[in-house]
C-alpha positions in Angstrom: -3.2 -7.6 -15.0 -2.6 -10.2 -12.1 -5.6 -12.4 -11.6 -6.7 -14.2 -8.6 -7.8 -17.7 -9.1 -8.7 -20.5 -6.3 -5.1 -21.7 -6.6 -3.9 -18.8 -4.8 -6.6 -19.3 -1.8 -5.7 -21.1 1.4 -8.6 -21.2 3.7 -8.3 -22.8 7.2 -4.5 -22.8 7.8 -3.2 -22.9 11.2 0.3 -21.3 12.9 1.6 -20.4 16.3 3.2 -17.3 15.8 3.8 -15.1 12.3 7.2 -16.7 11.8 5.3 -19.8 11.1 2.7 -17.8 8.8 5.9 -16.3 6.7 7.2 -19.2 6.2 4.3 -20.9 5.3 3.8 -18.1 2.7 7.2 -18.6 1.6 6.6 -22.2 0.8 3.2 -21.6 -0.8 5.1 -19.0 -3.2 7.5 -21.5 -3.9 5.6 -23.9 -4.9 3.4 -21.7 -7.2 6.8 -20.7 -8.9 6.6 -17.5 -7.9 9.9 -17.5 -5.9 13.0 -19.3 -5.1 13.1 -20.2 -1.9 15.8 -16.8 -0.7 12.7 -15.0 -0.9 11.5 -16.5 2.4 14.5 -14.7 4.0 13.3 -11.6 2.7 10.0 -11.6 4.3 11.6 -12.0 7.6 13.5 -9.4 7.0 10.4 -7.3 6.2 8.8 -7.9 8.8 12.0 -7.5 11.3 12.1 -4.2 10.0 8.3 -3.1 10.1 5.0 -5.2 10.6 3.6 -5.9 7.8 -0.3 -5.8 9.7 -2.4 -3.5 8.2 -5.7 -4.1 10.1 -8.9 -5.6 10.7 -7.2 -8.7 10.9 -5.2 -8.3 8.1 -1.5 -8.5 6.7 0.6 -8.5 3.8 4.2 -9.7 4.3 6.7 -9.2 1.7 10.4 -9.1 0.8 13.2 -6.6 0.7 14.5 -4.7 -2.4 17.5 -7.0 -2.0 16.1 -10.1 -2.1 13.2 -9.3 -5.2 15.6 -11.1 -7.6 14.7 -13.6 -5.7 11.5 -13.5 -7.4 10.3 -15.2 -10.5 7.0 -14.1 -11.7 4.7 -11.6 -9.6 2.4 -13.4 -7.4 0.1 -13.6 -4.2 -1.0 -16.3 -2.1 -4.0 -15.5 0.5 -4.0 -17.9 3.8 -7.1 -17.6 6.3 -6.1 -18.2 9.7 -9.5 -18.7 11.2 -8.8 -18.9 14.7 -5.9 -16.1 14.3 -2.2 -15.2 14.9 -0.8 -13.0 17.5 0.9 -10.3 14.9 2.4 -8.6 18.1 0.8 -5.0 19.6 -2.2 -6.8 20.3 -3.0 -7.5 17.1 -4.4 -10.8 15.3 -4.4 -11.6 11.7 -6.7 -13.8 9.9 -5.9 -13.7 7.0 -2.6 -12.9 5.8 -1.6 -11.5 1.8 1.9 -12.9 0.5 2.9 -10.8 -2.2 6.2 -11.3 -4.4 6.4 -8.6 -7.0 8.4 -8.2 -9.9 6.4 -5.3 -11.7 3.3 -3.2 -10.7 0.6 -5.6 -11.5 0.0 -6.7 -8.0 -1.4 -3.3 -6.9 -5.1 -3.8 -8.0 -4.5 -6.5 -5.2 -3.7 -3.9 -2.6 -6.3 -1.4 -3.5 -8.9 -4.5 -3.2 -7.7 -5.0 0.2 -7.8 -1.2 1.4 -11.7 -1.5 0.3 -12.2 -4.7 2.7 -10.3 -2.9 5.4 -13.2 -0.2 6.0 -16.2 -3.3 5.9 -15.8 -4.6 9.2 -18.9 -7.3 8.6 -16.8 -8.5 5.6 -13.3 -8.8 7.3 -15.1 -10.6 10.1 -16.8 -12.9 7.2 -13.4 -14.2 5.2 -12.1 -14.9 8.1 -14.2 -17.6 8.9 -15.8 -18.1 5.1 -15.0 -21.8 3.9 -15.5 -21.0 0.4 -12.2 -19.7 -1.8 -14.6 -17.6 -4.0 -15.7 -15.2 -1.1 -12.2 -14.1 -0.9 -11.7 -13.5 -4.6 -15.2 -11.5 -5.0 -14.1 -9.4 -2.0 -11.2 -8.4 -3.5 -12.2 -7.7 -6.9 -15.1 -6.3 -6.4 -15.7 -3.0 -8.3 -14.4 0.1 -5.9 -16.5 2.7 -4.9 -14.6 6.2 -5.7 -13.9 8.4 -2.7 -15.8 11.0 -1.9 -14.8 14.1 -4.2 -13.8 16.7 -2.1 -12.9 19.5 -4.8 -11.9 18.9 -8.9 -9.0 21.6 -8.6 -7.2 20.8 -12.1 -3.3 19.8 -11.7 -0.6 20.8 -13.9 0.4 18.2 -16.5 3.0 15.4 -14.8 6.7 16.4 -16.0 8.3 13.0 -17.7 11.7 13.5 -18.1 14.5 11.1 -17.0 16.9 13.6 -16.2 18.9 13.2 -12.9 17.9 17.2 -12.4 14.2 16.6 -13.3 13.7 13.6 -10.7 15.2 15.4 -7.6 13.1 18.6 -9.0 9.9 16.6 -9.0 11.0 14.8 -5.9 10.9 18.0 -3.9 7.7 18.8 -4.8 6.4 21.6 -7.7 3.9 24.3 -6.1 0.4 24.5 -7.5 -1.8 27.7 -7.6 -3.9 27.1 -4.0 -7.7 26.2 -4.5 -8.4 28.5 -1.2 -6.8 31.0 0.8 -4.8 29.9 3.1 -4.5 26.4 1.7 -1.4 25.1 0.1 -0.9 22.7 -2.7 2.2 21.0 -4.4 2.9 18.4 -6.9 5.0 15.2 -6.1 5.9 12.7 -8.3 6.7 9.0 -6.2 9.5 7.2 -7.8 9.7 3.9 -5.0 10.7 1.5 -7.7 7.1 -0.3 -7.0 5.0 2.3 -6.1 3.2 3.5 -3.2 3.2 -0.2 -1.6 2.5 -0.3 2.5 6.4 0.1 3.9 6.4 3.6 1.8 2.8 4.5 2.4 3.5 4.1 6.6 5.9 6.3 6.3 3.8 9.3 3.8 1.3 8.6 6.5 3.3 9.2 9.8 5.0 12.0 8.3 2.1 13.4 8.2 -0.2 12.3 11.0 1.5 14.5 13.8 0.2 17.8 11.9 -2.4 19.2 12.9 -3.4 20.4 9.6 -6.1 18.4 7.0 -3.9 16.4 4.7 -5.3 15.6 1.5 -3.7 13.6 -1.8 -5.4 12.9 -4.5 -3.5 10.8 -7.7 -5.3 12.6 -10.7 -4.6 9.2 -13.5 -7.0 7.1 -11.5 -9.8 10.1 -10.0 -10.9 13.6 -9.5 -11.0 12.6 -5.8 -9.1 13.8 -2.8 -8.6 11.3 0.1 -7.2 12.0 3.7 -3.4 11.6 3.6 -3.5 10.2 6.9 -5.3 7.2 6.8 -3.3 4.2 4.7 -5.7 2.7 3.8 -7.1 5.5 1.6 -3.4 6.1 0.5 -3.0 2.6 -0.9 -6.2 2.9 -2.5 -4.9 5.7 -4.8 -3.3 2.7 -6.9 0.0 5.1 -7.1 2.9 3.7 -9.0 6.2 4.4 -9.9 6.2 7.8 -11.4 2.7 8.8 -10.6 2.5 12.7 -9.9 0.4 13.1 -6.7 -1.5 16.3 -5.4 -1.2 17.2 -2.1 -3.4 19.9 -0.2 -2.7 21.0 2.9 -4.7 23.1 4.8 -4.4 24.4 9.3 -2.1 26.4 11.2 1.0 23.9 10.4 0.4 23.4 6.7 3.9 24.6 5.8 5.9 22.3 8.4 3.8 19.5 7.0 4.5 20.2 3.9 7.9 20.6 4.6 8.2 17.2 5.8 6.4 15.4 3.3 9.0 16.8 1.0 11.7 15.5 2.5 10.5 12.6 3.1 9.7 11.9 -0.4 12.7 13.4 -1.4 14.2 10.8 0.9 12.7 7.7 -0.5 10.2 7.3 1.7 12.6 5.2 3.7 13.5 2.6 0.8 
């Protein structure tokens, strides 16, 4: 398990623009020893290719899949930016997650995040708090579970490394429906680190121009559904690589949007 310390904290830091807060992520990595320095590229490049802001003030740039052999040992530095940084789209960060990852432990990290991001008081706090320690307790503080919409039971996950299996499970197995009219498939995510935020934007705007009630729900961690369209829920589902996922899908599109979640997933998820 990755553990935060006050080594990894970096209150009241200062930048003119989020170049100057990736780079000075990239340095702080380096110096930790948790990259070479080619990693710095690849958060540029990230962030050329999709912003990396994930809200109430906060963001989490990281590299590409071609530059993580660029990466040493998984880590993640934390910079407060108390008077902010324009992260473009009228946005502002404060406080800004680096995150080099080698493996899946980082993603207790995340889902401590996508708990801060729905406490406006607290966001508003760390990014002003002069004490390391606020930032740590906020993020691994215990999670409260979602609110359990239904405790449908899912069939067992399929683990099987056949090239056949994968695209079968990619496409998405159909479960028995809970309700009438409500559909419900199986997907298993195979993004070589999980459900991370690059992949989850893109499960979420899939989704988000359906009318229908999206709900996923990642039965190793909880009995609880969450609404597929908010990412912050998503990420909070702590979904790694080869997690089987339930989606339910319920409105007058359900099929379409079903239809487009599959290929999407089938698709990589854009990675």
């Amino acid at each position: 398990m990755l553990t935060l310390n006050l080594s990894n904290i970096f209150l009241n830091q200062s930048a003119e623009n989020k170049l100057e807060v990736i780079e000075l992520i990239g340095q702080k990595m380096v110096e930790a020893g948790y990259t070479a320095e080619a990693y710095t590229l690849g958060l540029k490049m990230r962030e050329a290719i999709s912003s990396t802001f994930l809200g109430n003030g906060i963001a989490i740039p990281h590299g590409t899949p071609n530059t993580r052999d660029a990466v040493i040992k998984t880590g993640v530095v934390i910079l407060q930016f108390p008077r902010g940084v324009d992260w473009g789209d009228g946005e502002k960060v404060y406080m800004a997650v680096g995150i080099a990852a080698c493996s899946n432990e980082h993603l207790q990290i995340l889902r401590g995040l996508t708990r801060m991001l729905g406490n406006d008081e607290l966001c508003s706090t760390l990014a002003k708090t002069e004490n390391p320690q606020d930032v740590i307790d906020a993020i691994n503080s215990p999670s409260r579970e979602p609110e359990l919409i239904s405790e449908q039971r899912v069939p067992e996950r399929v683990d099987s490394n056949s090239p056949f299996a994968l695209k079968a499970m990619a496409s998405g197995s159909v479960c028995p429906a809970p309700e009438k009219g409500m559909l419900s498939r199986v997907f298993t995510i195979f993004n070589s680190n999980g459900m991370h935020a690059r992949p989850g934007k893109v499960f979420v705007s899939t989704i988000k121009p359906f009318e229908s009630r999206i709900e996923v729900r990642n039965p190793d961690k909880s009995g609880a559904f969450i609404n597929g369209k908010s990412l912050m829920k998503l990420l909070s589902l702590g979904i790694t690589r080869g997690t089987t996922i339930e989606v339910k899908a319920s409105g007058p599109d359900a099929q379409e949007a079903m239809d487009a979640l599959e290929q999407a997933i089938s698709e990589g998820l854009a990675e």
